[in-house]
N, C-alpha and C positions, 0 to 999 in steps of 0.2 A: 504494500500500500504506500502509496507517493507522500501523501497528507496527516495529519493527525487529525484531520475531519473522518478520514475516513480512516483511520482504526476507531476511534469512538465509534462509528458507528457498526463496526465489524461485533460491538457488543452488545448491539441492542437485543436483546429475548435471550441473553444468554444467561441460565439460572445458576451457572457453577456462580464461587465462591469469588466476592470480588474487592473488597473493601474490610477492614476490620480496625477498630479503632476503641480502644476500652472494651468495654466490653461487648459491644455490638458490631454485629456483622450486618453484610448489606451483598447481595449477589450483582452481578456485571448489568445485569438487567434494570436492577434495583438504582444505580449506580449511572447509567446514561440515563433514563429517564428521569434524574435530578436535573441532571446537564441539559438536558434536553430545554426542560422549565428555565432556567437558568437564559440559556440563549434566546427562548423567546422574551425573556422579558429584557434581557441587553437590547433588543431588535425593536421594543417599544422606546426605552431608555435613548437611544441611539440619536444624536448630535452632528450637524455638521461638521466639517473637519476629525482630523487623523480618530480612528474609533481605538482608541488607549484606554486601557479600564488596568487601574492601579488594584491587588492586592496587599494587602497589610493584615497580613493575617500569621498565626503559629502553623502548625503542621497537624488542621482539621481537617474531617470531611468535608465542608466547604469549600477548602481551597483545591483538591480537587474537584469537584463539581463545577467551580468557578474555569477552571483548568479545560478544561470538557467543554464550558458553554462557549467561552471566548475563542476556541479551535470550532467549532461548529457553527458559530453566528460570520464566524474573517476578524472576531477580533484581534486586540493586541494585550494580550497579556503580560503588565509593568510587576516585576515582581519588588515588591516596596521591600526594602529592610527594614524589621525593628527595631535594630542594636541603633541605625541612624537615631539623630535628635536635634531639634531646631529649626537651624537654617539648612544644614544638610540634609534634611528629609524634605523640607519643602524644596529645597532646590530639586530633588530627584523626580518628584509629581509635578513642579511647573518642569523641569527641563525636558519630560518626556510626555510634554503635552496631557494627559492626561483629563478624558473628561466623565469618569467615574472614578471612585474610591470604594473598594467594598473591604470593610475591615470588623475590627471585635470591640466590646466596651471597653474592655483592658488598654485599646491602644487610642481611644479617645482625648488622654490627655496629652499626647503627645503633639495633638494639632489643636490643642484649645489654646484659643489668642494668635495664632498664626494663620497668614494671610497665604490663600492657595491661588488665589486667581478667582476669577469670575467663571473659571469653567470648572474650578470645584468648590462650589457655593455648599451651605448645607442642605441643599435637597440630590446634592449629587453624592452624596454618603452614603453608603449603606449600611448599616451594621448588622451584620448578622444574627448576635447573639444580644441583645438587649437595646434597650432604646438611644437614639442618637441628638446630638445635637438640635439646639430649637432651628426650627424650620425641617429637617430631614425626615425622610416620609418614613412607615413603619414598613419594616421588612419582610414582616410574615406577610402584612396585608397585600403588600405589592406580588411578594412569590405566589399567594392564594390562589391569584387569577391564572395562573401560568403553568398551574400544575397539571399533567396528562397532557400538556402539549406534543405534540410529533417533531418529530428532529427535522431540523428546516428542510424547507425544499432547495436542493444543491442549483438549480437554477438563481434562485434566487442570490445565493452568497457566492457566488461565481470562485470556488476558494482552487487555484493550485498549487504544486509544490513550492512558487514563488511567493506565495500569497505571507507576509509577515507575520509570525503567529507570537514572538514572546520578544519584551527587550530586559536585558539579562545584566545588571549591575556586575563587574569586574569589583575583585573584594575590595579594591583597596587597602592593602596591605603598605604600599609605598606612598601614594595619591590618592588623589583626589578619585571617585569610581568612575566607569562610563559604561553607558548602557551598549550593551552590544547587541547587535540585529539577529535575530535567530526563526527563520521563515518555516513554516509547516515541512516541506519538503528535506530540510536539514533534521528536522527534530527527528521525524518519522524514520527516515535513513540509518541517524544513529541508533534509535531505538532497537530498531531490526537488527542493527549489525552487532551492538551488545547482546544482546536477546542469542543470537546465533554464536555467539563466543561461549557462551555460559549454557547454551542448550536450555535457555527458559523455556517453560510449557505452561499449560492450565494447571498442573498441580502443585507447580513454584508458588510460596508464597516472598514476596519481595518486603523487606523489612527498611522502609521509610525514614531516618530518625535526624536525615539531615536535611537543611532547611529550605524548603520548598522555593521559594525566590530565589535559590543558588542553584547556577547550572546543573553541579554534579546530583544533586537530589530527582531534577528532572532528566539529563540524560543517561545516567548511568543509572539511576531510579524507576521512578513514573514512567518514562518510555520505552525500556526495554519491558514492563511489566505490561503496558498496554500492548504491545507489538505479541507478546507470548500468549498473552491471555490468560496471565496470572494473577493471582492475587496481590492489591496492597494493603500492608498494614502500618499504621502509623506510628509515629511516637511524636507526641504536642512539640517536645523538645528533648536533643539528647541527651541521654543521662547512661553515662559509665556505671553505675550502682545499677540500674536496672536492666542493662542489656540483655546480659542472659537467662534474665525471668522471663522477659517481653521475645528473645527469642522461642521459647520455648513455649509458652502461652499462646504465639500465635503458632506455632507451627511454621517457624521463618526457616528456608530454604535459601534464602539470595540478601545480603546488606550490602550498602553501597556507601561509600566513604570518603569523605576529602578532610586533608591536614590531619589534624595530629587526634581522632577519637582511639585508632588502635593503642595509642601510647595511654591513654585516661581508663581505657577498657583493663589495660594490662598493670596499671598502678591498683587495681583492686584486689583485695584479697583472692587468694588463688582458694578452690577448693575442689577436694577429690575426685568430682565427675564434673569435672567442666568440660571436657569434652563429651559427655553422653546429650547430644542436645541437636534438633534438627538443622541445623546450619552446614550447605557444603561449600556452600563459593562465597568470597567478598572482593569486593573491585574497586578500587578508586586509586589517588593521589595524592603525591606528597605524605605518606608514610616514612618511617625511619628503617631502614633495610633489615635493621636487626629485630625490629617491630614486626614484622612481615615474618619473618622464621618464627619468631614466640609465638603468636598471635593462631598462626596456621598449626601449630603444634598441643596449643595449649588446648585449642578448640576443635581441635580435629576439622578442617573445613581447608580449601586450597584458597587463597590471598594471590590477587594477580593486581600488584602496582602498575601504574604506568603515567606516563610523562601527559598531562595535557592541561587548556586552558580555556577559559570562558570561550574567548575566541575563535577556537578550533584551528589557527593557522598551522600547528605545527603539530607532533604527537612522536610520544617515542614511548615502545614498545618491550615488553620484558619477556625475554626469551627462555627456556629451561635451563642454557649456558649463560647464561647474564652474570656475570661476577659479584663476587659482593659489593654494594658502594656504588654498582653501575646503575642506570635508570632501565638501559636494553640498548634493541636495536632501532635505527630511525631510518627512515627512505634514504637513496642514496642524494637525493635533490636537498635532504637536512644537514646542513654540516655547522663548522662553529666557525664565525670568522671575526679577524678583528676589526672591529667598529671602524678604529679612525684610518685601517687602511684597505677596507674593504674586500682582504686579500684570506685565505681558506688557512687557520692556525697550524704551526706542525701538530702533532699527534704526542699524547701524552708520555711523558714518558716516570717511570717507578724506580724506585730504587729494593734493595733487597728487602726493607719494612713493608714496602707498599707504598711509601710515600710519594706524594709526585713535585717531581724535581725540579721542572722547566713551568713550573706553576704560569711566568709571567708572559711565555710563550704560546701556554698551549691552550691556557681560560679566554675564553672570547665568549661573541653573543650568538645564539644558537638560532639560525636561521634559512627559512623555504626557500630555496632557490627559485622553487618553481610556483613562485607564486601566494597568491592570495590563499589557496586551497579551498578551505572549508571557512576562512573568516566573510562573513558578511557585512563588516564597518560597524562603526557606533551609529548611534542616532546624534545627528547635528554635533557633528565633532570632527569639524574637518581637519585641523591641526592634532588630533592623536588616530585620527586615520592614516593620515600620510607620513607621521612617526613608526608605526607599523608597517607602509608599504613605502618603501625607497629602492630606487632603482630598479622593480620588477620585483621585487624580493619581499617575504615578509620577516621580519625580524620582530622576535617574540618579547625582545627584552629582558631574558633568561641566560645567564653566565651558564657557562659549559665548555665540560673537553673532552675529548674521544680518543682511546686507545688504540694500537694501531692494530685490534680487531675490529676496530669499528664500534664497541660498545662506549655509548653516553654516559657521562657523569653529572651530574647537576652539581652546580658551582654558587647557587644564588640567583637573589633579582641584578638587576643593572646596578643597583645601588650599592649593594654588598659588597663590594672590594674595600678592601684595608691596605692601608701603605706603612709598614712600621720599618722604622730603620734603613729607607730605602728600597723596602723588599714587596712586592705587590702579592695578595695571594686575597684569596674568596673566601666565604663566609660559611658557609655550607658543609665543606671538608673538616672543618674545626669541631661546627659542633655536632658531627657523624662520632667524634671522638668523644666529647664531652659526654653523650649519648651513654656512653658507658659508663661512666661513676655508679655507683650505687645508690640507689633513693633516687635518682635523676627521671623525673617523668618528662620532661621538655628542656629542652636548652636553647637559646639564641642565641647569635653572636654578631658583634657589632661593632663600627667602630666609634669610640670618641677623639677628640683631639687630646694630642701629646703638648706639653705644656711648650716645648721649643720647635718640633716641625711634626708636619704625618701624623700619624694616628695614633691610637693604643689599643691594644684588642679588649673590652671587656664583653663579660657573660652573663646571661638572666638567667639564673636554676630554677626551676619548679620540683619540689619533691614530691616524693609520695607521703602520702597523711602518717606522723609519726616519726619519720623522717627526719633525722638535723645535721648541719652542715658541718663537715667536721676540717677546718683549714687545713690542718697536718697532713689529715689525710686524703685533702684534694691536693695538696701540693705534689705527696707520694705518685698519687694515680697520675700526673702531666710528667713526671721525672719518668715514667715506668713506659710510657706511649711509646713504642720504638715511631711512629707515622703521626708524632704531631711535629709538625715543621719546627725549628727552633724561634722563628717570629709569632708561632701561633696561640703560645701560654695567655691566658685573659689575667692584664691587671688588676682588673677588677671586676666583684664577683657577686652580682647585684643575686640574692635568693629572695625568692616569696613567689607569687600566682603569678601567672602571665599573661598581661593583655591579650586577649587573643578576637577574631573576628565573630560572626557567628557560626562559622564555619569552623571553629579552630584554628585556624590561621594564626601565627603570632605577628601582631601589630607592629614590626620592629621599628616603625618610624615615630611609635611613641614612647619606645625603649630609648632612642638615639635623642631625641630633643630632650629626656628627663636625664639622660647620661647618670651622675651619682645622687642628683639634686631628686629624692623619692623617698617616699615612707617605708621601703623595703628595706634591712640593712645590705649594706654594701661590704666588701670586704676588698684589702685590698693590698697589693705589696710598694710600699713605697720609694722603694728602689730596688735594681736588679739583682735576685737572690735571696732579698728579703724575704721573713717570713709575713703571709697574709696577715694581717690583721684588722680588724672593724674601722670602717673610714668614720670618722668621727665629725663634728659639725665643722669643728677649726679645719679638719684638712680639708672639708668643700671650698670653706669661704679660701684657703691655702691654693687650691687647684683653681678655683676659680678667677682668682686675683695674677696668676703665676698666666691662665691663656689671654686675661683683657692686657697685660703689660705685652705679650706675642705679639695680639690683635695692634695692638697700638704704634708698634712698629721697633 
């Protein structure tokens, strides 16, 4: 099927098992015939100009249904972030035009006293689950009329595989987000092709738990479930404590994952049958390599990482031979080249630890030769389109190096390079290492300014619950690394929670502007070979006075 209109409706009269969410189930049948109601009343609702209907919703039945009605009406389904606030939320619903909001009572305050525009007045709200805003019409009463509707007639919504079906917020982990273009014809595509990597069926149930306005929940999620004809089950929001209750209560067969949940899964208490539990496949990215062996082992299920992005310009693939550390294999049109001289990096090269030697050679930005591929552009962004597309090329904005089997390393965002001492190396490599301490549920690394030139490496630790930081003996475990480069030791050693997306993603660019100035303690050596100890108020205001005298010339 070309469309995501028509897989919806590939499920209508079908009474297997299609939806589950607490404690209620809902069959495929049950399930388009929301949707169905749903797009007829979008089809009343419906407004001149771009037809954008904003989501602001957790991970309900709703937002699938919502999901459903806007692929069957040719809408454009904006998927809102919650974790946004402010002016950053309302930029995201004016900048993508948007002329519905269907959201929940919980997220009402976030838009009380802010100004949407006049094409989201309060009678363009919906709220799903309780009453909205003065002026906003009632929800049940509006869906009442709409209910037993028939799935449009395809004449009517003229919908094909070009037709625009989702604009898809990039996390923002560095910048500012941008909605990326994702057409019915894309969506359905990857559905299918996930769905056929994994051998999804009607009897798969797909376990939902990440956040439905992020790509990978809907493509490596929702769509490969709709394309199989399997079941979803929900989770409102993820939760590591409850995974594998919620796998096992639904009968979950398939989870789908982006950034760091396998590592949150795996800081829980382990116990004796955690692997007696229906789960056999999980898929996503940006896992931690060593995360991917425990995780598939602990839980008895195969874990297949792989390289990809909102955008779909590029993708690298993990192979049965994939090395440790490696991401896989990528087309031979993907290679890594260096930015400022647009020319194909050497090839990585190790030394007898595994370390890699020619670091400032061979990390460059990993990029499509051949093309745009699978990206579709932002919406009204023409200056980070053409950041993406230079010279015929798409360049991801992704640090990487390739060995000279051809297997990818992931290196970092663009941002990530560090310079200490004169020595360039990425961000990425470092904390693959840190990864390993003990108690370490998450690591970053980052750089701050050195108080006379370049940088200083420091790290953000997240423990596990119980957990405490013990300096001696993080000092030990960096002395003991035969493969952490001799520039890579972190000065300073920021421990507590980690900001992270809602994705799990770690925010490092609000790690980098709070540098040691944060409620965390900080730990730190204050000269080389020193032993760590707690950075105290004097040495910020000390550090801090030592870079404005730099700064100052």
């Amino acid at each position: 099927m070309e469309t995501v209109d028509a897989l919806v409706r590939l499920r209508a009269g079908d009474d297997r098992p299609g939806l589950a969410f607490g404690d209620s189930r809902w069959t495929h049948a049950e399930v388009t015939a929301a949707q169905a109601a749903r797009a007829s009343l979008l089809a009343q609702l419906r407004r001149p100009g771009p037809f954008h209907v904003a989501v602001l919703l957790d991970n309900v039945p709703e937002y699938v249904y919502w999901l459903g009605a806007a692929a069957l009406a040719g809408a454009v389904l904006v998927g809102a972030n919650p974790t946004h606030r402010g002016d950053e939320l309302v930029r995201d619903l004016t900048h993508t035009q948007c002329q519905l909001l269907v959201t929940s009572a919980a997220y009402l305050p976030l838009l009380a006293g802010r100004d949407l525009g006049a094409a989201l007045g309060a009678d363009r709200i919906l709220v799903v689950d309780g009453a909205g805003p003065v002026g906003a019409p009632d929800y049940g009463d509006l869906l009442a009329a709409h209910r037993g509707a028939p799935l449009p007639d395809p004449a009517s919504t003229e919908i094909t595989p070009d037709t625009l079906g989702l604009l898809l917020f990039t996390s923002g982990t560095s910048g500012a987000p941008k909605a990326c273009r994702c057409t019915q014809g894309r969506l359905a595509r990857i559905g299918a092709v996930v769905a056929q990597m994994f051998a999804l069926g009607p009897d798969d149930v797909c376990y939902l738990a990440m956040p439905l306005f992020h790509s990978n929940a809907l493509m490596a999620g929702w769509a490969p479930a709709l394309a199989a004809g399997a079941a979803v089950a929900l989770r409102e929001r993820f939760s590591a404590s409850r995974f594998l209750d919620d796998v096992r209560a639904y009968g979950a067969t398939y989870f789908n994952y982006v950034g760091k949940p396998l590592s949150y899964v795996l800081a829980t208490p382990e116990r004796p049958d955690d692997a007696d539990n229906p789960l056999r496949r999980a898929f996503g990215n940006e896992a931690a390599a060593a995360d991917v062996v425990r995780f598939a082992a602990r839980f008895g299920c195969h874990v297949q990482d792989a390289y990809g992005s909102t955008e779909g310009g590029a993708s690298v693939q993990r192979t049965p031979d994939t090395p440790r550390g490696a991401l896989g294999h990528a087309s031979p049109q993907t290679i890594v080249v260096d930015p400022a001289t647009g020319e194909e990096c050497p090839r990585a090269r190790f030394d007898e630890h595994g370390r890699l030697v020619n670091a400032e050679d061979a990390i460059g930005e990993l990029v499509n030769t051949a093309g745009a591929s699978g990206f579709e552009g932002y919406w009204c962004n023409d200056d980070a389109e053409a950041a993406r597309l230079r010279g015929g090329w798409y360049w991801t904005g992704d640090l990487a190096y390739r060995d000279e089997a051809g297997f990818v390393y992931f290196a970092g965002r663009d941002h990530d390079w560090l310079r200490v001492d004169g020595e360039n190396f990425a961000a990425a490599p470092v904390e693959d290492v840190l990864q390993r301490f003990d108690g370490v549920v998450l690591a970053a690394v980052y750089a701050v300014p050195d108080e006379r030139a370049g940088d200083q490496v420091m790290a953000a630790l997240e423990l596990r619950p119980g957990a405490s930081f013990d300096p001696d003996a993080f000092a030990a475990f960096l002395a003991a690394q035969d493969d952490l480069g001799t520039k890579w030791a972190p000065r300073f050693v920021r421990v507590g929670p980690l900001p992270v997306t809602a994705t799990t993603k770690v925010l490092t660019r609000q790690l980098r502007a709070e540098r040691w100035r944060c409620s965390d303690p900080v730990w730190w050596r204050p000269g080389r070979g020193a032993r760590f100890r707690l950075l105290t108020a004097a040495d910020a205001e000390a550090l801090d006075d030592a870079l404005a005298a730099r700064d100052a010339g």
